[in-house]
MARMAR-656515 format. One line per field, with one value per residue (C-alpha): residue in three letters; residue number from 0; x, y, z negated. Coordinates in nm, 2 decimals. Last residue first. Example, Ala and Ser with C-alpha at 12.3 -4.5 7.8 and 13.67 -1.06 7.14 Angstrom:
2
res c(SER, ALA)
n c(1, 0)
x c(1.37, 1.23)
y c(-0.11, -0.45)
z c(-0.71, -0.78)
END
This chain:
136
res c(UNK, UNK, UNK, UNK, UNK, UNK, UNK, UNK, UNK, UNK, UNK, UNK, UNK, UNK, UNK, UNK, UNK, UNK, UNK, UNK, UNK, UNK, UNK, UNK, UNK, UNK, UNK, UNK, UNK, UNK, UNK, UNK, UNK, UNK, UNK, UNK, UNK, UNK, UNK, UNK, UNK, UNK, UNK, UNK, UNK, UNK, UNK, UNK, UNK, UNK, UNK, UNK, UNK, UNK, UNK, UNK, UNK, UNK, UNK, UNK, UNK, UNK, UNK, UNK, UNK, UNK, UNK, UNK, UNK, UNK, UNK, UNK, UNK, UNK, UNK, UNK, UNK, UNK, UNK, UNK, UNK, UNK, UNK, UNK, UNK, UNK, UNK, UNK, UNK, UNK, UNK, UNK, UNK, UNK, UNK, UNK, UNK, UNK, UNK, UNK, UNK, UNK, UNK, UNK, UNK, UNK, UNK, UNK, UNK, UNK, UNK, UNK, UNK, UNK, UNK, UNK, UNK, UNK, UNK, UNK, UNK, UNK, UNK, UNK, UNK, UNK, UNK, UNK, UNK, UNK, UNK, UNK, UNK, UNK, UNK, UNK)
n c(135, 134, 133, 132, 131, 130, 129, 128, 127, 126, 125, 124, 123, 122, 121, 120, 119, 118, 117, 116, 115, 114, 113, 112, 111, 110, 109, 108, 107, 106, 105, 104, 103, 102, 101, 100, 99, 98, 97, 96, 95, 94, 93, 92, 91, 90, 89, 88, 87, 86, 85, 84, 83, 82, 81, 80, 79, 78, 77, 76, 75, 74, 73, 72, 71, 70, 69, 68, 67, 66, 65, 64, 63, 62, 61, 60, 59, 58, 57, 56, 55, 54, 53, 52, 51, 50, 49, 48, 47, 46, 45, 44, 43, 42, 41, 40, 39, 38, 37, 36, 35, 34, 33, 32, 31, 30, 29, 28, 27, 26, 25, 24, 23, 22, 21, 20, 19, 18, 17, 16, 15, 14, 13, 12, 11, 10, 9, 8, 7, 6, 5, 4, 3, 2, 1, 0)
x c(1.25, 1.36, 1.17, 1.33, 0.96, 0.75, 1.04, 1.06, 0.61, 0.67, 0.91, 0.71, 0.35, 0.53, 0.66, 0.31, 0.16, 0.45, 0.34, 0.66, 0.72, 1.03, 1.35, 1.15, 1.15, 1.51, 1.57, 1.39, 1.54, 1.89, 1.82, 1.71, 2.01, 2.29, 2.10, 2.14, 1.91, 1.95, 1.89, 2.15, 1.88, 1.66, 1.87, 1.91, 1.50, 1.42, 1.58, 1.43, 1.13, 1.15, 1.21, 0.96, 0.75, 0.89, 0.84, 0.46, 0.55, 0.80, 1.20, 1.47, 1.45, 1.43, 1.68, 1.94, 1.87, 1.92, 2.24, 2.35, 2.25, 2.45, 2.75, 2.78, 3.12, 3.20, 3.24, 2.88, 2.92, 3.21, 3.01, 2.70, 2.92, 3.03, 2.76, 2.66, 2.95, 2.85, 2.48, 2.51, 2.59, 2.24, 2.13, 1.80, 1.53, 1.32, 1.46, 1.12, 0.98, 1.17, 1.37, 1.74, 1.77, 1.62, 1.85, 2.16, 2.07, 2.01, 2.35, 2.52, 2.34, 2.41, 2.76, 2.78, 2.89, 3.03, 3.02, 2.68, 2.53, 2.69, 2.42, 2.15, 2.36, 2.42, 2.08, 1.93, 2.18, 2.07, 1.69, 1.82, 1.98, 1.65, 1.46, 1.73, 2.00, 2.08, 1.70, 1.50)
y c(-6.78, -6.45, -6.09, -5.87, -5.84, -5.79, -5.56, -5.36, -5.34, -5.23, -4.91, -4.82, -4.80, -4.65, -4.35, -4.34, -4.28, -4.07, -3.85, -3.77, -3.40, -3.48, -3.29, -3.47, -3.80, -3.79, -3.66, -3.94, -4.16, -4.05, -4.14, -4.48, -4.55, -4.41, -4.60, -4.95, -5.14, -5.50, -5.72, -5.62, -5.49, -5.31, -4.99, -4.96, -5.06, -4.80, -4.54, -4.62, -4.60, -4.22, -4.16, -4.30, -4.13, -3.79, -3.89, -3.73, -3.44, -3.36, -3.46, -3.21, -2.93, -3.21, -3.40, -3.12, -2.95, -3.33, -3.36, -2.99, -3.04, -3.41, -3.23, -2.94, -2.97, -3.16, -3.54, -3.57, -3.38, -3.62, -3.94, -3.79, -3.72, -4.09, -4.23, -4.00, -4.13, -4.50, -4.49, -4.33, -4.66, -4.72, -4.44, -4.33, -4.35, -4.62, -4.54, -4.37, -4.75, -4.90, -5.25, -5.13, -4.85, -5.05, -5.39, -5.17, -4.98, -5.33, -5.45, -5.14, -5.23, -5.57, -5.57, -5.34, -4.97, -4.90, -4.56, -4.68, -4.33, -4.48, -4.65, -4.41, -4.13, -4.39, -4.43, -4.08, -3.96, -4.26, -4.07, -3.73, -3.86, -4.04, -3.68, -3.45, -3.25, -2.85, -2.80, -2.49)
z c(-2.22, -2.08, -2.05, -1.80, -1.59, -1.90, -2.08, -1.74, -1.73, -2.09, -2.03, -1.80, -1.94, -2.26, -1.99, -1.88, -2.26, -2.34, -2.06, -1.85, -1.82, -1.59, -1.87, -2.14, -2.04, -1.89, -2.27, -2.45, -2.16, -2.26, -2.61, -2.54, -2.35, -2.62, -2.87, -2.69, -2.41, -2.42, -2.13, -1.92, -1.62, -1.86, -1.85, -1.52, -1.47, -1.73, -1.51, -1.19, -1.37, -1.48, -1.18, -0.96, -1.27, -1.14, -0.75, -0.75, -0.91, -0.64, -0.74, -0.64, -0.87, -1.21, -1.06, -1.01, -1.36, -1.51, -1.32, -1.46, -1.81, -1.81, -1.64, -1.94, -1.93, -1.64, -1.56, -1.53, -1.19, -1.07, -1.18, -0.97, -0.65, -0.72, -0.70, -0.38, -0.22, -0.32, -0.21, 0.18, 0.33, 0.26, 0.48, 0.35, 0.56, 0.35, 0.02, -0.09, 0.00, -0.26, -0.13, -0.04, -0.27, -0.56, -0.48, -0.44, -0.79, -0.94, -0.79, -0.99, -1.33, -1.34, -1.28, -1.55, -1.55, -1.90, -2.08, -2.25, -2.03, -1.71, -1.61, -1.72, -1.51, -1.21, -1.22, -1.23, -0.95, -0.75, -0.77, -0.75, -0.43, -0.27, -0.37, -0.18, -0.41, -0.38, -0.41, -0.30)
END
C-alpha cells in the first residue's frame, strides 16, 4: 500500500524535475498550478492542497538518499495507467523555460526508468512538449 496518493506522487514528480536545475522558476511553479488546476486526475484534489505537499517533497529530497525515496514513493503510488501521466508532467516542468539542461535530461532518464516508460512513449512525450513550447 502507498504512503503517497496518485495526485501527490504526481506534484512530487514536479517539484522534483523543478527543483532538479536547483532553481524553481516562475515558470515552472505556475505550470504545476495550471496542471493541477486543468488535468482531469486533479479533479478532487484540494488545490489548496499543492503548496504543503511541495514542500513535503522539498523536505524528502532534502535527505540523504531523498531523490531514491521520492522516486520509491511515486513509483508505489502511481497505477500503470497514471505512469505516462507522469512521465509527462515531468517533461512539461522541464519544457516550460524553454531550455532543458543536463541535470533535466538525466533526471528523466531516471524518472523513465524508475516508471518502465517505453522509450518509444517517452520520445512521444518529449516531442508533443517541444511541439507545444516551440517559438517563432
Amino acid at each position: 500500500m502507498s504512503t503517497i496518493s496518485p495526485e501527490n506522487a504526481l506534484i512530487y514528480v514536479m517539484v522534483t524535475m523543478s527543483a532538479v536545475d536547483s532553481a524553481m522558476s516562475d515558470n515552472e511553479l505556475r505550470t504545476m498550478g495550471d496542471i493541477v488546476k486543468h488535468l482531469p486526475i486533479f479533479r478532487r484534489f484540494d488545490k489548496e492542497r499543492l503548496i504543503p505537499v511541495a514542500k513535503e517533497c522539498a523536505s524528502i529530497l532534502q535527505e540523504d538518499g531523498g531523490l531514491d525515496a521520492v522516486f520509491g514513493l511515486v513509483s508505489d503510488a502511481l497505477p500503470p495507467h497514471l505512469r505516462e501521466t507522469g512521465y509527462a508532467v515531468a517533461v512539461e516542468i522541464a519544457s516550460v523555460d524553454l531550455s532543458v539542461g543536463q541535470e533535466e535530461v538525466r533526471l528523466l532518464q531516471l524518472l523513465r526508468d524508475a516508471l518502465g516508460i517505453d522509450k518509444l512513449v517517452a520520445a512521444a512525450i518529449e516531442r508533443g512538449a517541444r511541439a507545444r513550447y516551440m517559438t517563432a
